[in-house]
C-alpha positions as CSV (number, residue, x, y, z in Angstrom):
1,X,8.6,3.5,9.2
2,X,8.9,7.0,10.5
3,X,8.0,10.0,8.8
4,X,7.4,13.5,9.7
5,X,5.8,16.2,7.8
6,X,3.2,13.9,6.1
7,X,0.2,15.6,4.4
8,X,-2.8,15.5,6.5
9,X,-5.6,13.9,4.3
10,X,-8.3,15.2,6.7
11,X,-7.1,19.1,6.9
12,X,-9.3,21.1,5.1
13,X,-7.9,24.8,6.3
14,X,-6.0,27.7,4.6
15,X,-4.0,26.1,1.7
16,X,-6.8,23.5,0.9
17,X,-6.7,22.0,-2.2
18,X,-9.5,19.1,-2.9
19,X,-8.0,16.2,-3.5
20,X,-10.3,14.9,-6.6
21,X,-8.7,17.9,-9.0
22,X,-5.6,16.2,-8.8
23,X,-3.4,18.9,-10.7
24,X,-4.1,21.5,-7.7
25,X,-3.6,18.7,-5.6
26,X,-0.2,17.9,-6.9
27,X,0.8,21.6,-7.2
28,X,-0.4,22.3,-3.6
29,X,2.4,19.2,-2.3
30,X,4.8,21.4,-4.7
31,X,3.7,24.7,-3.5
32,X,3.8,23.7,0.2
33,X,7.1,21.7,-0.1
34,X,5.2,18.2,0.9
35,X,5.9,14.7,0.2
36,X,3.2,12.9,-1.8
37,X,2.0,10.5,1.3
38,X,-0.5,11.2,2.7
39,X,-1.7,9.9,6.2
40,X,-5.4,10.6,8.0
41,X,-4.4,12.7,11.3
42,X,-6.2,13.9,14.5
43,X,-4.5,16.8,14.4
44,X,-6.0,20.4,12.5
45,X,-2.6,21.0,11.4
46,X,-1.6,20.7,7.4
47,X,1.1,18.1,8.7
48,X,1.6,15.5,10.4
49,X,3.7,12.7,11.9
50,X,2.8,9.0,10.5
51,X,4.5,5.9,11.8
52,X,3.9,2.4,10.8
53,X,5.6,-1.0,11.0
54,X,5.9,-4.0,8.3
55,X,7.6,-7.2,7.7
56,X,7.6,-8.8,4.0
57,X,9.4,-12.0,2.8
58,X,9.2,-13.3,-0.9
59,X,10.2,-17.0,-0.7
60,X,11.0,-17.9,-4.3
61,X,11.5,-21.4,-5.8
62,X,12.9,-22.0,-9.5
63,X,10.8,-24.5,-11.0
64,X,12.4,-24.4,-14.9
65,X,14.5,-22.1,-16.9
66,X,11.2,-19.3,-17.5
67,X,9.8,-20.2,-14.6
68,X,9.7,-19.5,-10.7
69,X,6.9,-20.3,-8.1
70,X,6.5,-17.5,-5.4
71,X,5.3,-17.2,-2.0
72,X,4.7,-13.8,-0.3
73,X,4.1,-13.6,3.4
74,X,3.3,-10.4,5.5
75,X,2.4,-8.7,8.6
76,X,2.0,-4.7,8.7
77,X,0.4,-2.5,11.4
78,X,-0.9,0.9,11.0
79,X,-1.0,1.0,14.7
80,X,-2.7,4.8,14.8
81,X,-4.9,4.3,11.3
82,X,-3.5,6.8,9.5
83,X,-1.7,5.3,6.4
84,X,-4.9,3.0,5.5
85,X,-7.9,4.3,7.8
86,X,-8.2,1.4,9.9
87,X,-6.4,1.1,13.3
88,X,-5.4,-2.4,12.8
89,X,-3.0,-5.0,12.0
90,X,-2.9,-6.7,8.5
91,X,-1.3,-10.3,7.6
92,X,-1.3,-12.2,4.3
93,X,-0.2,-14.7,2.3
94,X,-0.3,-15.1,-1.4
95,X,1.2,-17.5,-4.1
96,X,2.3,-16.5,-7.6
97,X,4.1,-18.0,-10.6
98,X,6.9,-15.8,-12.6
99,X,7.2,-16.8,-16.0
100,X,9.7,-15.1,-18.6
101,X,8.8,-14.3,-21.8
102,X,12.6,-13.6,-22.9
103,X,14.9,-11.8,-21.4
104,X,13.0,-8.6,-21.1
105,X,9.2,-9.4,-20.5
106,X,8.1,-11.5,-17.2
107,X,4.1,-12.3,-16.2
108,X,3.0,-12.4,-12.4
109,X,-0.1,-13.4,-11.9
110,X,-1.0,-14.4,-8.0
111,X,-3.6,-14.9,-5.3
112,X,-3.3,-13.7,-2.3
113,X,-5.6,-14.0,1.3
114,X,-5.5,-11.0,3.7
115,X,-6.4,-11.0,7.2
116,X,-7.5,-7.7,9.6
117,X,-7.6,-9.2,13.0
118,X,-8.1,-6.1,14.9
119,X,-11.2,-4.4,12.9
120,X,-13.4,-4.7,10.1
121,X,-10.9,-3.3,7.7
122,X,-12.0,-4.2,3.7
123,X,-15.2,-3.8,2.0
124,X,-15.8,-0.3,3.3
125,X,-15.4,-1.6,6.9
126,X,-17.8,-4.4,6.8
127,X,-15.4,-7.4,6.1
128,X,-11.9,-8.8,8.1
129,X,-11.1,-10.8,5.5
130,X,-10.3,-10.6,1.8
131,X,-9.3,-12.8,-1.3
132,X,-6.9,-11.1,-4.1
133,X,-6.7,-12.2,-7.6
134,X,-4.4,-10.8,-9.7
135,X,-0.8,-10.2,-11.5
136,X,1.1,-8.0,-13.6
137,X,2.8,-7.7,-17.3
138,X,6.5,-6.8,-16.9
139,X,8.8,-5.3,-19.5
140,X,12.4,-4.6,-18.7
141,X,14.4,-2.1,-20.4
């Protein structure tokens, strides 16, 4: 992925809006014409140019009428640091089970391993590695 013009997270110049008061923030990306990403630049500018570079695969197999077993590999590479704050490459693997309630209402709960090769990238910098537990409540309408 490409994109110019990206909100520099560390500019703090004319135009500054702190980014905890979220309503100034979001009126600032209005006022200013700005996307809502946001990426960590070297640059003093307001804007910035973020690149990055992922591949996902979900590799689903039906198990029963309700039911689907999933597995979810990826690899992604903030190669400059700017989209996640670590200059590093990221791979992981998780497993989930998809179960529908219906026709309208699926649960998704999975657990996931993730892997930063490069640096110390989780934990506040102090761990490569880090197990995910969790899922989500569906309703579709």
């Amino acid at each position: 992925m490409y994109q110019r013009d990206v909100w520099n997270k560390a500019y703090n110049g004319p135009g500054y809006v702190k980014q905890s008061d979220r309503s100034l923030f979001w009126h600032s990306l209005v006022r200013h014409g700005e996307s809502a990403a946001q990426a960590i630049c070297s640059s003093v500018l307001p804007t910035c140019t973020a690149n990055e570079f992922g591949l996902l695969a979900f590799w689903n197999y039906r198990i029963g009428t309700f039911d689907n077993l999933t597995l979810r590999t990826e690899f992604y590479d903030d190669m400059k640091g700017q989209r996640t704050g670590f200059a590093t490459r990221y791979i992981d693997i998780a497993a989930g089970w998809q179960h529908w309630i219906g026709p309208q209402v699926e649960v998704r709960p999975e657990i996931g391993y993730y892997r930063a090769p490069d640096v110390a990238a989780f934990d506040n910098g102090t761990a490569r590695r880090l197990w995910f537990f969790g899922g989500d409540i569906i309703g579709h309408f």
